[in-house]
Each structure stands twice: as structure tokens, then as C-alpha cells.
N, C-alpha and C positions, 0 to 999 in steps of 0.2 A: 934637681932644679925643674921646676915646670914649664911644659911647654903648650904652647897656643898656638891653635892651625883655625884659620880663616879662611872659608870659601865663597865665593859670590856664584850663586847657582849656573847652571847650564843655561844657554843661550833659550830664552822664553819664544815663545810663537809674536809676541806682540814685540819682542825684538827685534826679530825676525823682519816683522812688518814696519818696522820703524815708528812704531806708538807712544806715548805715553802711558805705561804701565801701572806704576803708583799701588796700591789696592791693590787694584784687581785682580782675580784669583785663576791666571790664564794657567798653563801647561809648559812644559818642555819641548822645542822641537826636536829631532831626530839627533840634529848635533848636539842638542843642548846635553840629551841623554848620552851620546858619546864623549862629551866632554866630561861629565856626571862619573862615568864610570873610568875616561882616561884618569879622572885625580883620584880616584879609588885605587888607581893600580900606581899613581905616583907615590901615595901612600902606605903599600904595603909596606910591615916591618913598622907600623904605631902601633900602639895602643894607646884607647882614650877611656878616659877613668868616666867623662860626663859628656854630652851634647846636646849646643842648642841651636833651634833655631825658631825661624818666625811661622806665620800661623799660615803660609802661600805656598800650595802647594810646588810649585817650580822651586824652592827653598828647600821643603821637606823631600821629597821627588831626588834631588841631586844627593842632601843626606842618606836617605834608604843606599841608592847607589855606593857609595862611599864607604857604608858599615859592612855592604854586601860584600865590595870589594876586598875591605879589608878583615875577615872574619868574624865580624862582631856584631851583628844582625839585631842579637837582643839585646844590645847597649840601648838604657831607657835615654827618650830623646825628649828635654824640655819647649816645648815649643809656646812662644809669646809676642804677642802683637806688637810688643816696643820693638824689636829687633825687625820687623816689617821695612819695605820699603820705601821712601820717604813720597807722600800722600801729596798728588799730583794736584787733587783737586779739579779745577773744569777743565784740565789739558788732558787728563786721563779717558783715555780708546780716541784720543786723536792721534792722527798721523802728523810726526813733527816739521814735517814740509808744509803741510797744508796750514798747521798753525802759524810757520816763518814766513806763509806768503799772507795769512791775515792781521797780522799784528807787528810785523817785521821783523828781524832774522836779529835785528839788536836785540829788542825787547825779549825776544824767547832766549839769548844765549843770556840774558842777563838773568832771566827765572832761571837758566838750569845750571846757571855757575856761579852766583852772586852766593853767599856764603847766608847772607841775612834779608834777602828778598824775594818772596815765596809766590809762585803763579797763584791768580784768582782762584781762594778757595780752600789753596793748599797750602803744604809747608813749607819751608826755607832749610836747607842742611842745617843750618844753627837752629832749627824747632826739631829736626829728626835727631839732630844731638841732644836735647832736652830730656829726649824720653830712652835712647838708649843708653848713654853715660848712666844714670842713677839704675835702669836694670843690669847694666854689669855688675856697678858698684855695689849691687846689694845679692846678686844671685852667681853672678861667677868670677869675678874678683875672691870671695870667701873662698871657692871650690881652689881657685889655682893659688892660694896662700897655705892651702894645706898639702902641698903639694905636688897637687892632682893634673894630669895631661888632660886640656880640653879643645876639642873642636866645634868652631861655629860657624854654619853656613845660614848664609840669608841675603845681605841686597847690596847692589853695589851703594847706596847712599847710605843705609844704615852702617854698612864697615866700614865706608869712606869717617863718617861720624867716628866710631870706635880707632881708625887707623890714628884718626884726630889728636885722641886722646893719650894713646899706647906711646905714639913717636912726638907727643908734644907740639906737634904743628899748629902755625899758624892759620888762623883764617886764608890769609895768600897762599901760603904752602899748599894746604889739604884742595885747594882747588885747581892745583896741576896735577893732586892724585888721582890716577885710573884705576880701577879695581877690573882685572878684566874676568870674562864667565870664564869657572871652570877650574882657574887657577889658585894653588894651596899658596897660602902663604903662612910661612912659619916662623913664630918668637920661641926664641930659647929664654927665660924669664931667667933672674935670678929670686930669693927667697923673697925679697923686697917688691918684686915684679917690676923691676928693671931690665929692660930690654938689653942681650947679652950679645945677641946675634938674631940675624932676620934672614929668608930665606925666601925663593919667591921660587915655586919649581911645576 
């Protein structure tokens, strides 16, 4: 049976700082890197037949780590902008204080948790679900029906989106999901890719 491991990368520098990330193509800070290589070492004793992730480095930065970890350095890694993190638009390289104290602390928690209401510019989880659902559905959904181990790391929105899809959740539901940096999270698939067992470690 096929198994799917999902990581949300290492704590970013614009985390760090409390920003609006979205895009942009910041780094890892020191922890981010330590948490990068702690799920590398949570993971030893895998192996992944494929791996994807998005085109941000703090994304691909936490996979290197990960393959390092776990022996397999030269597993080829697909990497693709749907899998990106969900595109902030004019809130991106602000700091989210400064934007709750110009627009009010409602209006901002409503952009960053409202399921279908996307800040000025940008997306809505249900637009980042738009474009990641059909690149599973067409690029690794196939890989894990043939029943191949894959790991994907890339954004906490974009997996929140995929987490979406995998455990059936609701609009309401998926919006009490956290995805936190660092941490693997594991489906045991059955043939059909029904989720058998979940793992969060």
C-alpha cells in the first residue's frame, strides 16, 4: 500500500518576522534549517520512490535536508508553482501587526481564515485549492496508485488545501487545520488511496 508524507517547510526568516509571505522567495532561518533536518532524522527508515515540491526555496531548502537525512540525495525532485504558497497579494512583506492595526484585526483574520475571501490582490484557500487539487490529481495521485511512496513538502496553505482534499474536509473543518513547520505528516493509502492511517510525528 502507498504511503504519503507531507511537510510544511522549516520556520522561513519572514516567519520569523511575522510577515506576509505568499510568493516570495525568502530563506530558512537557523530553526527553520534545524527543524528541516529534525524531520529528516524523523524519517529515517523511508523510502520515496518520487518528490514534490513548490518552486520557494524555504520549500525546496527543507526537502534537500530531508533526502540528506534520509539517504537519498539523488531522488529527482519535481518542483511546481501550483504547490506554492497561497499568493498573499498587497499583504505580502507586510508585517501582520501593522496590517491588523490598518485595516482592523477582523478584517485581516477574515483574509487569513475565511475559506473563500482572498486579501487585496491575492488568493482565498479555496483559489489555492483550485490550482493544487487538479496538480495532484494529474501528477501524483497517478505516482501513488501505482503504488509508489511519495513525499511532498511545500506551504502550510497549499497542504492545508491538499490536507482538504485527502481527509474530505469541510470548508469549516479545514479552517481549524494547522499545519505546523517542520512536521511529517503521514497517510498509510490504501490501493484505492483511502486513507488507512494518519500519523503526525
Amino acid at each position: 500500500m502507498p504511503k504519503l508524507v507531507c511537510v510544511r517547510h522549516g520556520q522561513s526568516v519572514w516567519n520569523l518576522q511575522n510577515k506576509f509571505t505568499g510568493w516570495v522567495d525568502v530563506d530558512l532561518t537557523e530553526k527553520g534549517v534545524n527543524e528541516a533536518i529534525s524531520a529528516g532524522d524523523k524519517l529515517k527508515g523511508y523510502h520515496f520512490d518520487n518528490a514534490f515540491s513548490s518552486l520557494l526555496k524555504r520549500a525546496n531548502r527543507t526537502l534537500d535536508f530531508i533526502l540528506k537525512g534520509i539517504g537519498q540525495d539523488d531522488l529527482h525532485v519535481e518542483r511546481n508553482e501550483n504547490l506554492n504558497e497561497r499568493m498573499y497579494g498587497d499583504l505580502q512583506g507586510k508585517n501582520k501587526d501593522e496590517v491588523s492595526a490598518e485595516f482592523g484585526a477582523e478584517q485581516v483574520n477574515i483574509w487569513r481564515r475565511s475559506y473563500d475571501i482572498p486579501p487585496p490582490g491575492g488568493e482565498s484557500l479555496k483559489d489555492t485549492r483550485e490550482r493544487v487539487i487538479p496538480y495532484y490529481l494529474e501528477h501524483i495521485e497517478p505516482v501513488l496508485r501505482s503504488g509508489k511512496d511519495v513525499i511532498i513538502v511545500a506551504h502550510g496553505n497549499s497542504l492545508r488545501a491538499l490536507v482538504m482534499h485527502l481527509e474530505q474536509l469541510s470548508p469549516e473543518e479545514i479552517l481549524l487545520k494547522e499545519i505546523s513547520t517542520g512536521t511529517p505528516y503521514i497517510y498509510d493509502l490504501s490501493d484505492d488511496l483511502k486513507i488507512t492511517s494518519a500519523e503526525f510525528i
